[in-house]
C-alpha positions as MATLAB code, in Angstrom:
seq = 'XXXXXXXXXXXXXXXXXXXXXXXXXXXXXXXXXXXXXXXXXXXXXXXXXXXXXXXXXXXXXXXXXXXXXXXXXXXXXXXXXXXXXXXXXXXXXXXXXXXXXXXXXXXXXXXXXXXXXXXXXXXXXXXXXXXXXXXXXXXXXXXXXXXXXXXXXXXXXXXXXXXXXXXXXXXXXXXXXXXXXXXXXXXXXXXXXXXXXXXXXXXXXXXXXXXXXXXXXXXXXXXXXXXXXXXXXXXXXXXXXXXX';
ca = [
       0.000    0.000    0.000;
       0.978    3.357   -0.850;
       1.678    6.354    1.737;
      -2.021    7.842    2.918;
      -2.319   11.881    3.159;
      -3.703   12.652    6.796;
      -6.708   15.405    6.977;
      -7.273   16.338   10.229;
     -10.323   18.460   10.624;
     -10.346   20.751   13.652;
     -12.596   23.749   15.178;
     -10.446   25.657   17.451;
      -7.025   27.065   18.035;
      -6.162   24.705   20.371;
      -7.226   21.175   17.770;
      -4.812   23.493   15.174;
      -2.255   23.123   17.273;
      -2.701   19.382   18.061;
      -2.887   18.645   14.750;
       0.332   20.015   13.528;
       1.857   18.501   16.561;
       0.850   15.317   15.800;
       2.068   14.894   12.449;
      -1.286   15.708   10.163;
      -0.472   16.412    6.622;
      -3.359   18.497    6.035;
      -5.584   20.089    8.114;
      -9.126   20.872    7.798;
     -10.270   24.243    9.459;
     -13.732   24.640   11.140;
     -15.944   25.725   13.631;
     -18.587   23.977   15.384;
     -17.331   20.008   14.477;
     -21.077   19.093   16.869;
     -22.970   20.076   13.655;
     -20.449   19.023   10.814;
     -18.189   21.779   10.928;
     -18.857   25.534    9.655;
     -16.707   28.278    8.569;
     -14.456   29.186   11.073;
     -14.321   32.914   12.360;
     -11.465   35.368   10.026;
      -9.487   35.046   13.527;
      -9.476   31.487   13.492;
      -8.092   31.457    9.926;
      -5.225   34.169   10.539;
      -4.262   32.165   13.340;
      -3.416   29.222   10.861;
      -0.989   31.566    8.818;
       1.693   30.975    8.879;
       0.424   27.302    7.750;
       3.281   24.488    8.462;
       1.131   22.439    6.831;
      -1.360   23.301    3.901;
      -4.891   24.795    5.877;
      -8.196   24.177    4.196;
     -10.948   26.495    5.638;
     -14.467   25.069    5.720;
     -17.059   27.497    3.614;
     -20.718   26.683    5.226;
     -21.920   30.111    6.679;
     -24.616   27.385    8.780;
     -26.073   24.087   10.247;
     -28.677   21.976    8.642;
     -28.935   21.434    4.320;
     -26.538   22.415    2.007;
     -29.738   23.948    0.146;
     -27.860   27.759   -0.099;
     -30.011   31.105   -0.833;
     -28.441   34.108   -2.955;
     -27.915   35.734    0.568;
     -25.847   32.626    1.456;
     -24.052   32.603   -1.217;
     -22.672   36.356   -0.819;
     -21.771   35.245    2.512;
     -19.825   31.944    1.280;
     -18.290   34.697   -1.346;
     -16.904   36.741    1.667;
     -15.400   33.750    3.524;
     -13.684   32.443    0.544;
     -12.185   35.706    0.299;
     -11.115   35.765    4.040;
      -9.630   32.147    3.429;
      -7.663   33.781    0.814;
      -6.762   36.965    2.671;
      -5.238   35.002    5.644;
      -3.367   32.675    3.186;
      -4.996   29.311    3.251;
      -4.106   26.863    0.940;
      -7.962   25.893   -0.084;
     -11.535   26.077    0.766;
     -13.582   23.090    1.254;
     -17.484   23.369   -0.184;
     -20.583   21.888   -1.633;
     -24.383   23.265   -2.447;
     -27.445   21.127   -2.588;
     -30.941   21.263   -4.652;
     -33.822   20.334   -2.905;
     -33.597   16.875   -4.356;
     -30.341   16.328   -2.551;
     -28.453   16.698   -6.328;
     -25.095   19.036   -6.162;
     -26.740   22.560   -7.738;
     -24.210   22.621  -10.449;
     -24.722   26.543  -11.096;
     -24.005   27.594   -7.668;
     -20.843   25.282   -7.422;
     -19.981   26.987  -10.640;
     -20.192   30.829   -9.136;
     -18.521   29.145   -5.426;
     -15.458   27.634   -7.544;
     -15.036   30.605   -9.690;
     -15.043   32.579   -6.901;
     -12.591   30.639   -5.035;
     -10.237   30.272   -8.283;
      -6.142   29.384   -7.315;
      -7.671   28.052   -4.036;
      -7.697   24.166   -3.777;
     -10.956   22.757   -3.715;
     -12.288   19.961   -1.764;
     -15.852   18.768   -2.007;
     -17.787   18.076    1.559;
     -20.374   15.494    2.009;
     -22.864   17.767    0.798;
     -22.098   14.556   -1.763;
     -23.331   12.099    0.478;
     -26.723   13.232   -0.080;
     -26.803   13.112   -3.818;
     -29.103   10.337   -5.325;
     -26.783    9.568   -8.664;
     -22.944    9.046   -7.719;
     -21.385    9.127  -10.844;
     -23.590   12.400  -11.588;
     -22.210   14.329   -9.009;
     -18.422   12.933   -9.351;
     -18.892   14.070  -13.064;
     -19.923   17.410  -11.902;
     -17.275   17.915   -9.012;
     -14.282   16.826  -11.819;
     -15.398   19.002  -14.568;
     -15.471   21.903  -12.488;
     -11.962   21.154  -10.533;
     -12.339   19.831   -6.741;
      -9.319   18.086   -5.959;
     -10.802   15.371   -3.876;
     -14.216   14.501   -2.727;
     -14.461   14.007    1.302;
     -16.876   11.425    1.972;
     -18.569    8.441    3.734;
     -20.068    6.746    0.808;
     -23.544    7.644    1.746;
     -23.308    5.919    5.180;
     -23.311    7.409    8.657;
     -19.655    6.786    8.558;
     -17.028    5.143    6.525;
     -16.651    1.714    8.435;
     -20.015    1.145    7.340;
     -19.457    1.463    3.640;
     -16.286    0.038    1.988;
     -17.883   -1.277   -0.834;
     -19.542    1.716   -1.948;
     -16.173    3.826   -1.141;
     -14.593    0.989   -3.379;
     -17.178    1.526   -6.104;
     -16.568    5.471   -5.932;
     -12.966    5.546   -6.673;
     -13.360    3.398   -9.531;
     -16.243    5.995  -10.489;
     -13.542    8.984  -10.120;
     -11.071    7.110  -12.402;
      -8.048    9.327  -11.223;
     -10.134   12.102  -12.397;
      -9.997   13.196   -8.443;
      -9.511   11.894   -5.082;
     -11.970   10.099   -2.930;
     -10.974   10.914    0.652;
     -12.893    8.608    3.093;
     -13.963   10.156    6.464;
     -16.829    9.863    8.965;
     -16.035    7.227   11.901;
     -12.058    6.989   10.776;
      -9.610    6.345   13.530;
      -6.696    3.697   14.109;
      -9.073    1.185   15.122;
     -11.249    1.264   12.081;
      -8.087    2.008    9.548;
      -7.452   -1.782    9.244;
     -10.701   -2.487    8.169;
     -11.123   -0.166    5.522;
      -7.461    0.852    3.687;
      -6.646   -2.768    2.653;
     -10.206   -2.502    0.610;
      -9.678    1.059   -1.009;
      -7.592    2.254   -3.802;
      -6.990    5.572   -1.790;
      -4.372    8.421   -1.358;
      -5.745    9.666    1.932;
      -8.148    9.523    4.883;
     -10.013   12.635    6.846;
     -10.047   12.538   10.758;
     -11.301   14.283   13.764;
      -8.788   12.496   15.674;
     -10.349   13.586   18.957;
     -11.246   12.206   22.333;
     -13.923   12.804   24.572;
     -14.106   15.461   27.403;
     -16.530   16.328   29.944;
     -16.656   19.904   30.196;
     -15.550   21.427   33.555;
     -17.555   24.039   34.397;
     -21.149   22.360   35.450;
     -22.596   25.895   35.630;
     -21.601   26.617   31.805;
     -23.361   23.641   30.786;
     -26.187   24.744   32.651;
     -26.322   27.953   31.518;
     -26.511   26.706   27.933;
     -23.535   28.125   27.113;
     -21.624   24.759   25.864;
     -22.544   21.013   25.922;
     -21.875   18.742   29.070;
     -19.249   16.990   26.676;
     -16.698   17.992   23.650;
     -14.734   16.409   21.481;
     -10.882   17.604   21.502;
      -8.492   17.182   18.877;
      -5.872   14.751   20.430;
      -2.031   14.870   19.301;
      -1.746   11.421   20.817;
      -4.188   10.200   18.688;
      -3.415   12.036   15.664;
       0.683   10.698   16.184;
      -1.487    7.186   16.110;
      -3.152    7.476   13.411;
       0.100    8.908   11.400;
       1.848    5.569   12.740;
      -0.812    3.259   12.066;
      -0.988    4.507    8.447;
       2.804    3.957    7.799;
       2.577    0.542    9.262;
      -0.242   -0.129    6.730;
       1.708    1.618    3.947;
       4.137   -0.499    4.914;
       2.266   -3.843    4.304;
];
């Protein structure tokens, strides 16, 4: 097996840290990972320049569909512009119609927009109802990988459809497996893909410390923290398999 490209995804200065600690190769740049991820704050991002590693800043301005209004889209136009400002290597993406296919036109405006950015697709394409539609669209109009779980929950839970989508992409672009990835699932699924690299939370859980913040509403009773250890694990546990 070939080396594996490590995308760590992480929400905070703290998981940015961790991550480049840790050994990722990439790193995925969010806010709010408890609904999916959104676009992190213009502070968040300047605080990733210098990158040591190439930063890709997550463009969804909120929670729920990736079904965008005009208003949206202007606001998805200003954060790709941020991402640029503060020196990011890419922007990650995707836009919905109502029948869960990718909306092709507003892709096309989003990509042009974000031109000499790299472009990653999110799972956005996990909801579409025609694979090889939407890998056709996401080539011809330049993502450089597709982050997904093959439709499934998570990626553990569907190898043979992650299987069927590389062959689908062709080389055309990279399908990047994530959702439910961590060094004890890694054996179960690299040996069965044709893939160049995996996407990772590489967290651990924490109960939050302050019982009257929870209570308050201002955070949940538990987190999930971006873990060195575990990314350094994962980063090990793909060379060994690399190695195989």
């Amino acid at each position: 097996m070939k080396d594996i490209l490590l995308e760590v995804c992480v929400d905070d200065a703290e998981g940015l840290k961790a991550a480049v600690e840790g050994g990722a190769d990439r790193i995925e740049l969010c806010s709010a990972l408890a609904v999916g991820g959104l676009t992190p704050s213009a502070g968040l991002m300047a605080c990733a320049k210098p990158p040591p590693v190439p930063v890709y800043a997550m463009i969804r301005p909120r929670p729920g569909d990736f079904t965008f209004s005009p208003a949206e889209l202007d606001i998805m136009r200003g954060d790709i512009d941020a991402a640029r400002r503060a020196g990011l290597a890419g922007v990650v993406l995707g836009a919905s119609r109502p029948d869960g296919r990718l909306d092709e036109r507003m892709l096309v405006k989003l990509t042009g927009h974000a031109a000499g950015l790299g472009l990653t697709l999110h799972r956005a394409f996990d909801l579409v109802p025609d694979f090889a539609e939407a890998i056709g669209i996401a080539a011809e109009l330049g993502f450089e990988r597709i982050l997904t779980s093959g439709g499934a929950k998570s990626a553990p839970e569907a190898v043979d459809t992650l299987a069927l989508l590389v062959e689908l992409a062709a080389g055309r672009l990279s399908i990047m497996p994530g959702a439910g990835i961590n060094p004890d699932t890694l054996d179960a699924i690299l040996p069965q893909l044709e893939v160049n690299e995996v996407h990772s939370s590489c967290s651990v859980s924490e109960l939050a410390n302050e019982r009257r913040v929870v209570d308050m509403g201002f955070g949940p009773p538990e987190r999930r923290r971006t873990d060195a250890a575990m990314v350094r694990a994962m980063r090990e546990r793909l060379s060994v398999l690399a190695r195989l």
